[in-house]
Every structure is written in structure tokens, then in C-alpha cells.
C-alpha positions in Angstrom: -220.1 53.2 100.7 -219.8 50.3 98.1 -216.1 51.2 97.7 -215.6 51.4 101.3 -217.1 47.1 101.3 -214.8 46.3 98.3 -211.9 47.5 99.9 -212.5 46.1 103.6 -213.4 42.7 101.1 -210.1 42.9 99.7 -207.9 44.1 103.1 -209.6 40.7 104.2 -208.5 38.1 101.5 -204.9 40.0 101.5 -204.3 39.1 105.2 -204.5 42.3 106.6 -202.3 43.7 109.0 -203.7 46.3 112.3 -201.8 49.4 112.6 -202.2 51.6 115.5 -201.3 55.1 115.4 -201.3 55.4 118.8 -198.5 52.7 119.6 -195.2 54.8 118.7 -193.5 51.6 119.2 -193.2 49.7 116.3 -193.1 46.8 118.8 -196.8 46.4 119.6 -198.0 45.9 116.6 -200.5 43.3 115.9 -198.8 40.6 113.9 -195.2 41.4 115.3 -192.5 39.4 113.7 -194.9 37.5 111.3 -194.2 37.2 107.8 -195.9 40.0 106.0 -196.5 42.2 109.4 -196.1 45.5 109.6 -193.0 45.1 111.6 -191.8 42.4 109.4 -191.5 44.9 106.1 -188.0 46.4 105.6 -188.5 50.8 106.3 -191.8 50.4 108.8 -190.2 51.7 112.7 -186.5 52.0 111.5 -186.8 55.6 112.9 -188.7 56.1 116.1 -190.0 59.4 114.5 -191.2 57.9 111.2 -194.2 55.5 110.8 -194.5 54.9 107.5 -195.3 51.0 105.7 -194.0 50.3 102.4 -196.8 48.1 100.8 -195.5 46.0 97.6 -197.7 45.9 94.9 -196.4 42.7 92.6 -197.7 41.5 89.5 -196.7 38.8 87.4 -195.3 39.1 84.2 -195.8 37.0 80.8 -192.5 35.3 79.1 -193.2 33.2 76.3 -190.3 31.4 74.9 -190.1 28.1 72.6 -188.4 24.9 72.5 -187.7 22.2 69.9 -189.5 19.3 70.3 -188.6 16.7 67.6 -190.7 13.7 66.2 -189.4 11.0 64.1 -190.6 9.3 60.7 -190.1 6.2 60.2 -189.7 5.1 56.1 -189.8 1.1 56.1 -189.6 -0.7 52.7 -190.5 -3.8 52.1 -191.0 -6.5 49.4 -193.6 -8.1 48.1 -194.9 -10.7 45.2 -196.9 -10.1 42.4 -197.8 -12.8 39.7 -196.4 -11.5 36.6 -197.7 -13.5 32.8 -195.7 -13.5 29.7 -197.1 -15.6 26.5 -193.3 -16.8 24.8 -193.7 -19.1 21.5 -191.4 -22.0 21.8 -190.5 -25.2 18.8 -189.8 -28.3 19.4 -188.9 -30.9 17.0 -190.1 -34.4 16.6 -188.4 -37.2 14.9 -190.9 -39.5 12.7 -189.5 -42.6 12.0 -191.6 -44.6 9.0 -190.7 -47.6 6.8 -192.1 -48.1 3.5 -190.9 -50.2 0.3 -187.6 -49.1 -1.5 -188.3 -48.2 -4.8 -184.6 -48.1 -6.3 -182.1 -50.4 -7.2 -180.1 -51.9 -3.8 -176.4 -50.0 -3.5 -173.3 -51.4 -1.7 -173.2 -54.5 1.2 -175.3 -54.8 4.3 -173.1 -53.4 6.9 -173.9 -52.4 10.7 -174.0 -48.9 10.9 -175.8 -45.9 13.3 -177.7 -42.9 12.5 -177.8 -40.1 15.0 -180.9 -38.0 14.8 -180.9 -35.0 16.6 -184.0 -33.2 17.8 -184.6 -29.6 18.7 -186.8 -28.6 21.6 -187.4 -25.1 23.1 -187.9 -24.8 26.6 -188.7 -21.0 28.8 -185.4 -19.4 30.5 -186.4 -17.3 33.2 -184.0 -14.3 34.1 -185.1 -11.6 36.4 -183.4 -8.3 36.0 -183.0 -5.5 38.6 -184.3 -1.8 37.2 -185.0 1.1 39.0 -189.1 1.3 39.6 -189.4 4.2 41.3 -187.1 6.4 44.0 -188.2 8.3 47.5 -187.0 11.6 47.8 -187.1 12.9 51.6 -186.8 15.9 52.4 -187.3 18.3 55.2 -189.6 21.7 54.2 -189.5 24.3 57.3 -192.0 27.3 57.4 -192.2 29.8 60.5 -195.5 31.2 62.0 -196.1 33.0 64.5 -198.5 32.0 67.8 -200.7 34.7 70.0 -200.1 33.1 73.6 -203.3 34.4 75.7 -202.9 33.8 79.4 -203.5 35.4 82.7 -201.2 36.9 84.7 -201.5 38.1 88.2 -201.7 41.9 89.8 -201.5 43.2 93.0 -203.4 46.6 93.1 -204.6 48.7 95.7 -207.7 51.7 96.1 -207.3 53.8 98.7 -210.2 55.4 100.4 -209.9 59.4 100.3 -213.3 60.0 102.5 -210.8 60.7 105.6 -212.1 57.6 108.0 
């Protein structure tokens, strides 16, 4: 008896379609020419003599396949300033200019003459030089795996009552 309710449940969500043996004419049916109707199904009433439905049973199937999807990195450089000390030891020269009393006998006339003095000062020289720091190396690793895909697919199955109603 509670097979009997599950299947009358289930006729009833599938849209179920009347079939009277007694009507030899395919015809009369209930639901004639309506999508899914007995008369509507390709081998029900092509022969006067045979009265037979073909019910299909479909089901969906699973087909898992892949696609590449790509994403981008994006490597920027930039520059930037740090303050950088260095102690460099520089001379510089000072010309000291003193008179005092000769103490030796005067030589030759007074004449009008000029004495160059040069001086020597040392003064920083900056050079900046270009060396290689440090280097990026990009490069692309690929490993496989491998992805269980659990989903639902859809059945259409059917229990038949044997009690002879």
C-alpha cells in the first residue's frame, strides 16, 4: 500500500497522462495532441491492433571539462633615495706671510719684482657609479593536480506496481 502512494505521488508530479483500454482509438485519449500525451509519443496507436506507450526514462549525465583562465603579475620597479655617508680626509694649504728683521748682509739693487705663491686645497669629487645590486629572475613553475567534481545529476526512473490493479 505505501508503494502504491509513492507511485500515484510520483505519476502526479510527472504530469501523468489517462489511458483507457477501452478506447481502441488512439484518438480519444485524454491529453490528445499535447506535448507528452499518450498520442503525442512516437509508436503509441501507429497500428490500430497495437496499444503499446513508449515511456522515456532520461537522465542527465556529468561532463567535466576545463578551461584556461589566465591572471597577470604585474613586476613594477621603481627608484628610490637613500642618504649614503662617507668620511674622506682632504689638505689644504695656507700661505703665512710674516716679516721680521734681515739678519744678513743686503745683496743686489731694489728692484720691482713679483712672487707667485701657490696654494693647495682639496675639495670632495662626487662620482656615482652604476653596479649591478641585485637581479629578478621570473619564471613560470607549472604543477598538475587533479580535482573530484561532486554534483547532482538528474534521473528519470520508474516502479511499476505488480499487484495486478
Amino acid at each position: 500500500m505505501a508503494d502504491l502512494d509513492r507511485i500515484e505521488g510520483v505519476l502526479q508530479q510527472y504530469n501523468p497522462v489517462e489511458i483507457h483500454e477501452e478506447n481502441s482509438d488512439s484518438s480519444t485519449a485524454v491529453g490528445r495532441d499535447l506535448p507528452g500525451s499518450a498520442t503525442g509519443q512516437t509508436g503509441y496507436g501507429a497500428q490500430e491492433g497495437e496499444r503499446e506507450k513508449v515511456i522515456p526514462l532520461p537522465e542527465e549525465e556529468l561532463k567535466v571539462g576545463k578551461r584556461a583562465m589566465e591572471s597577470v603579475k604585474h613586476i613594477r620597479t621603481y627608484v628610490v633615495e637613500e642618504p649614503v655617508q662617507k668620511d674622506v680626509s682632504l689638505r689644504d694649504e695656507r700661505t703665512v706671510v710674516e716679516r721680521r728683521p734681515a739678519t744678513g748682509a743686503a745683496t743686489g739693487q731694489p728692484t720691482e719684482r713679483e712672487y707667485e705663491v701657490r696654494e693647495l686645497h682639496e675639495e670632495p669629487v662626487v662620482q656615482k657609479d652604476v653596479r649591478a645590486g641585485e637581479e629578478l629572475v621570473v619564471r613560470k613553475e607549472a604543477t598538475e593536480r587533479t580535482e573530484r567534481i561532486a554534483d547532482t545529476v538528474k534521473k528519470t526512473k520508474a516502479d511499476i506496481d505488480k499487484s495486478g490493479r
